[in-house]
C-alpha positions as CSV (number, residue, x, y, z in Angstrom):
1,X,-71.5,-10.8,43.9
2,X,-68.7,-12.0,45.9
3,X,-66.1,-10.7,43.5
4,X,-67.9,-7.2,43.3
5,X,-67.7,-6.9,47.0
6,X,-64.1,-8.0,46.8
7,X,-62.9,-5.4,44.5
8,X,-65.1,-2.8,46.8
9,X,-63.7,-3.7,49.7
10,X,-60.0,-3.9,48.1
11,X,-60.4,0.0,46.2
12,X,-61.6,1.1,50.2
13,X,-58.7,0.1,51.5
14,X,-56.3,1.5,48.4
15,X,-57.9,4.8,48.8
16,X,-57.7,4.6,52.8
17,X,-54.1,4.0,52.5
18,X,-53.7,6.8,50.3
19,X,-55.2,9.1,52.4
20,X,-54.0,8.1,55.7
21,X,-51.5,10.6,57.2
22,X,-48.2,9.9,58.0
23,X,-47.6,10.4,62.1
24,X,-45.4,12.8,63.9
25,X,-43.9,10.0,65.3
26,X,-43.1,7.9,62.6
27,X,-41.6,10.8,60.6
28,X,-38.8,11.3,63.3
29,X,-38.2,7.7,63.8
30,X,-37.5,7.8,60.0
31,X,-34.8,10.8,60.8
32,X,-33.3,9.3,63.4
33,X,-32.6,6.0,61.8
34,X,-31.1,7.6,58.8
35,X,-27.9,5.3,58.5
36,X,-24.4,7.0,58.6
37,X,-22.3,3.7,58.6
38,X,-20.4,2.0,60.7
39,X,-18.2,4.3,61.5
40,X,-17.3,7.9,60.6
41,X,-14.4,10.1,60.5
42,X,-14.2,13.9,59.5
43,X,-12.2,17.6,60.5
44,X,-15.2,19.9,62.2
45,X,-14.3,23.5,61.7
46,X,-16.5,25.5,64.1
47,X,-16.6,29.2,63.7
48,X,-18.4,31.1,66.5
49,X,-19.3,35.0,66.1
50,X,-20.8,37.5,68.0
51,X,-23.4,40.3,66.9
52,X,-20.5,42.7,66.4
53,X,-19.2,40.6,63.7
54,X,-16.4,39.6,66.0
55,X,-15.2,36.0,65.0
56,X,-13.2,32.8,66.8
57,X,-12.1,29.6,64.7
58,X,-12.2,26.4,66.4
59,X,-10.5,23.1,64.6
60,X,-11.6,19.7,65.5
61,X,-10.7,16.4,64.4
62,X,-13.8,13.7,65.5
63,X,-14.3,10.2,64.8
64,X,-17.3,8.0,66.0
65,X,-18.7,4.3,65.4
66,X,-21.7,2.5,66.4
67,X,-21.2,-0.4,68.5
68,X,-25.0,-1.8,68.3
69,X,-26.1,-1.4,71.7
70,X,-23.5,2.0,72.0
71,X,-22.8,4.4,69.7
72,X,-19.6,6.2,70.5
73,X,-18.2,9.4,69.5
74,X,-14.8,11.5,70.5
75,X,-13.9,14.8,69.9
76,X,-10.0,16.4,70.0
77,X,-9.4,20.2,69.5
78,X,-6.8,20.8,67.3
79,X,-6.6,24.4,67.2
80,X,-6.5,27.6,68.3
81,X,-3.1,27.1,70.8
82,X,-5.2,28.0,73.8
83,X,-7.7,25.0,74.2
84,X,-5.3,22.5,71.6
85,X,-5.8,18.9,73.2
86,X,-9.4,19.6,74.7
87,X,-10.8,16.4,73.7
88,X,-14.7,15.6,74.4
89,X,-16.8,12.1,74.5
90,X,-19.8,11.2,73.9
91,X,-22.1,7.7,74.6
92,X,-25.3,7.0,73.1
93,X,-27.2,4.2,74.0
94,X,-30.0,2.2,71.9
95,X,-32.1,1.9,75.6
96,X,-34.0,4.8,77.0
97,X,-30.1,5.1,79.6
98,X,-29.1,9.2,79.5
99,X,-26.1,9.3,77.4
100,X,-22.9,8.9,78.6
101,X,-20.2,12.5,78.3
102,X,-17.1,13.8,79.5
103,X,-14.5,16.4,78.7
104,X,-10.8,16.2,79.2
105,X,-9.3,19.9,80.2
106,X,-5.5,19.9,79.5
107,X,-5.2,22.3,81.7
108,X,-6.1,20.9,84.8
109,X,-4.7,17.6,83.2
110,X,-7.8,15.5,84.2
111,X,-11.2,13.8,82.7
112,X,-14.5,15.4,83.8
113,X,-17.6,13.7,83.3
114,X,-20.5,15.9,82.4
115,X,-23.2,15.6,85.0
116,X,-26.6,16.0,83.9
117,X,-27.2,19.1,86.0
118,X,-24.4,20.6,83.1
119,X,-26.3,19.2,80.0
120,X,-27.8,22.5,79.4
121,X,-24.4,24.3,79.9
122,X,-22.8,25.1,76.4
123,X,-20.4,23.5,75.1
124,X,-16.7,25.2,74.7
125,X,-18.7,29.2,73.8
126,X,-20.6,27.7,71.1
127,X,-24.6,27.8,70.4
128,X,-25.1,23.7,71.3
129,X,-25.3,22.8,74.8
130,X,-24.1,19.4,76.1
131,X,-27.5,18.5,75.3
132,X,-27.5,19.1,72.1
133,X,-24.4,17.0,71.4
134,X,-26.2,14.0,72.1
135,X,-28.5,11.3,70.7
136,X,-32.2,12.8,71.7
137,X,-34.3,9.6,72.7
138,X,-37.8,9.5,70.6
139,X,-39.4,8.5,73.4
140,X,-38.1,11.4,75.4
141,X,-40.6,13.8,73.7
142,X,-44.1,13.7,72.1
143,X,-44.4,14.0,68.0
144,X,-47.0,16.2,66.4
145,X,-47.1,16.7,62.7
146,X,-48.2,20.4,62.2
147,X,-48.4,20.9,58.8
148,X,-46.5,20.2,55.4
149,X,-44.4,23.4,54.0
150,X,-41.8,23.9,51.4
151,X,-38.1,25.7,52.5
152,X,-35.7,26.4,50.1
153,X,-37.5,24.5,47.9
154,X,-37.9,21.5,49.5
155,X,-40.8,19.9,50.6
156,X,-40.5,19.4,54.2
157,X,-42.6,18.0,57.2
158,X,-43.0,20.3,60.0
159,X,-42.8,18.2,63.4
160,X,-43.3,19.6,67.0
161,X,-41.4,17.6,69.5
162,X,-42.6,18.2,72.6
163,X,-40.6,16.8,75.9
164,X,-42.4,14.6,78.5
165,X,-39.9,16.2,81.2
166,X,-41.3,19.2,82.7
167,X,-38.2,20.1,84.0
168,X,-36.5,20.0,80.6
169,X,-34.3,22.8,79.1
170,X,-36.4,23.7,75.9
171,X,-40.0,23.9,76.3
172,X,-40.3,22.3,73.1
173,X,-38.7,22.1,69.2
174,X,-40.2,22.4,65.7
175,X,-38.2,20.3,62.8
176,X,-38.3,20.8,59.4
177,X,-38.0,17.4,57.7
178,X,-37.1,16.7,54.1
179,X,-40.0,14.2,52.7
180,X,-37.9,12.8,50.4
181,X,-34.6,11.8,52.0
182,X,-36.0,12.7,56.0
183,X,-32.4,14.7,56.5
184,X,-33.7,17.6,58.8
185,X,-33.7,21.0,57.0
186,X,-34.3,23.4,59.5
187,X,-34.6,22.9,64.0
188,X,-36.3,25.3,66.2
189,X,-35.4,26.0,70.0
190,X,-37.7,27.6,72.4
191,X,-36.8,28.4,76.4
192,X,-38.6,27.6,78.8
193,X,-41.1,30.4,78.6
194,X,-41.9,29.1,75.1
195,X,-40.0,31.8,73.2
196,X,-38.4,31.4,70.4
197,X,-34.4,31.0,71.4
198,X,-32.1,29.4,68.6
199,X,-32.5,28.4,65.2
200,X,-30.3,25.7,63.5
201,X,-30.0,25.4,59.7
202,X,-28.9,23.0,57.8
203,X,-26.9,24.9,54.7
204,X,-25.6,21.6,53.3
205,X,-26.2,18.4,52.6
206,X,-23.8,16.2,50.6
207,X,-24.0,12.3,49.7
208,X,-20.9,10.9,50.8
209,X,-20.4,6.7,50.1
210,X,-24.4,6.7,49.6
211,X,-24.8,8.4,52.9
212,X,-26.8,11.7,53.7
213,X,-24.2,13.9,55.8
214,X,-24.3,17.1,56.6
215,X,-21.6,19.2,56.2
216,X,-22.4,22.6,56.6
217,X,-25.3,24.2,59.1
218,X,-25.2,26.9,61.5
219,X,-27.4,27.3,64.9
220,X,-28.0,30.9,65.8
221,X,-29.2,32.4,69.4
222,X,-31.7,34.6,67.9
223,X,-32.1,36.0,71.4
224,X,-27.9,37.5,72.0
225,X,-27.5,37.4,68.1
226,X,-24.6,35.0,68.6
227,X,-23.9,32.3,66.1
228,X,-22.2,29.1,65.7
229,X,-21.1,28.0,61.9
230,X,-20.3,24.5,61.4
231,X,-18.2,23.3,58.5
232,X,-17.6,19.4,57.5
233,X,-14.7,18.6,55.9
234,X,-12.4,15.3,55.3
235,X,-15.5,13.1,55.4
236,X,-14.4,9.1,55.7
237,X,-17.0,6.4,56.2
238,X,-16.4,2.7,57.1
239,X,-12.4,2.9,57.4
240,X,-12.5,0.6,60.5
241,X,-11.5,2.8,63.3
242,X,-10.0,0.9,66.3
243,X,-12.5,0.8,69.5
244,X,-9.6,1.8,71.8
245,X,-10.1,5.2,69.8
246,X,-13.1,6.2,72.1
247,X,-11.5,5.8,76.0
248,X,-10.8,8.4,78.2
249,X,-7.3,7.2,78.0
250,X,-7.6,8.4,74.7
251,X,-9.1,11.9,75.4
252,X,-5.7,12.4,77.5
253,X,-3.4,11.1,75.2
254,X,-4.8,12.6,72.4
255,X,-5.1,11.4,68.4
């Protein structure tokens, strides 16, 4: 008898665990703790464009590395002529502390932090904010899984993050998580009045040193039809950049 009851219990708690659902929660932390090494090199080409087709290219060598408690990344605008030498930084921290950002302006020759009054500003006339440049805390926001659905044929959780802030620029976003790898797929935006305001898709994804990186996406304000195109290129991972690489002496002095 004692065995029968046993192997009942033990099937009851096989099929439980195959039926229990996966939370929103626990599929984002999965997305965010994707590793990307310990360090990470690449050439950004940023292409912004208006709804009349017009187009500006932007070139951008960054570099970042992940300093356990810190992750640290640093921008520098290579071309065009007119905003060569911008450089931008960026600090993430593994506590709930607001990141860390500033931009250096060559042509006012100084460092300007970015206040977080500004993180909703947009960031050199693209489609991401200051915001959006940053590392999003999970516990900034509340998880809900909506409902499984398959985009460009791939089978995809859809999460609703919802912010705890009341005061925060989006009213909330919707993800689109690969199940398979948990590299996000597609990213909603809605204002503050809970309309639908950008979209971001992810139009590439390329295994690089047996990471996930993605290397081509675009966001799109579907509200002014303007659009920002994002192209990896160069990709390097774990090359051992130096940690004097990410100091605002370094935003002023260049690469």
């Amino acid at each position: 008898m004692k065995n029968i009851l046993t192997t009942a219990v033990l099937l009851f708690v096989i099929v439980l665990g195959a039926n229990a659902q996966i939370t929103g929660n626990e599929i984002v932390e999965k997305a965010y703790n994707l590793p990307s090494g310990e360090d990470q090199s690449s050439v950004l080409k940023m292409t912004l464009q208006n709804k009349q087709g017009s187009q500006r290219v932007r070139v951008i060598k960054q570099f970042n590395k992940d300093f356990g408690k810190v992750e640290k990344k640093i921008m520098f605008f290579q071309s065009p002529a007119d905003i060569k030498n911008t450089s931008f930084m960026n600090w993430s921290y593994s506590t709930d502390k607001n990141d860390d950002q500033w931009i250096y302006l060559p042509a006012l020759k100084r460092t300007k932090r970015i206040s977080s009054d500004s993180k909703s500003d947009y960031f050199m006339g693209s489609d991401f904010t200051y915001d959006d440049l940053g590392d999003r805390k999970l516990s900034a926001d509340t998880h809900k899984l909506l409902k499984e659905e398959t985009v460009n044929n791939v089978d995809c959780y859809v999460v609703e993050s919802t912010s705890k802030d009341v005061e925060y620029m989006y009213s909330k976003t919707i993800t689109w998580i690969n199940k398979e790898t948990f590299v996000g797929v597609k990213k909603e935006f809605y204002d503050e009045d809970e309309d639908l305001l950008k979209v971001l898709s992810i139009k590439k994804v390329e295994k690089i040193a047996d990471f996930f990186i993605i290397t081509n996406s675009e966001m799109k304000n579907v509200q002014n039809g303007h659009s920002t195109l994002i192209e990896l290129s160069d990709v390097e991972i774990n090359t051992s950049i130096s940690s004097s690489k990410f100091t605002e002496r370094m935003m002023m002095r260049g690469m």
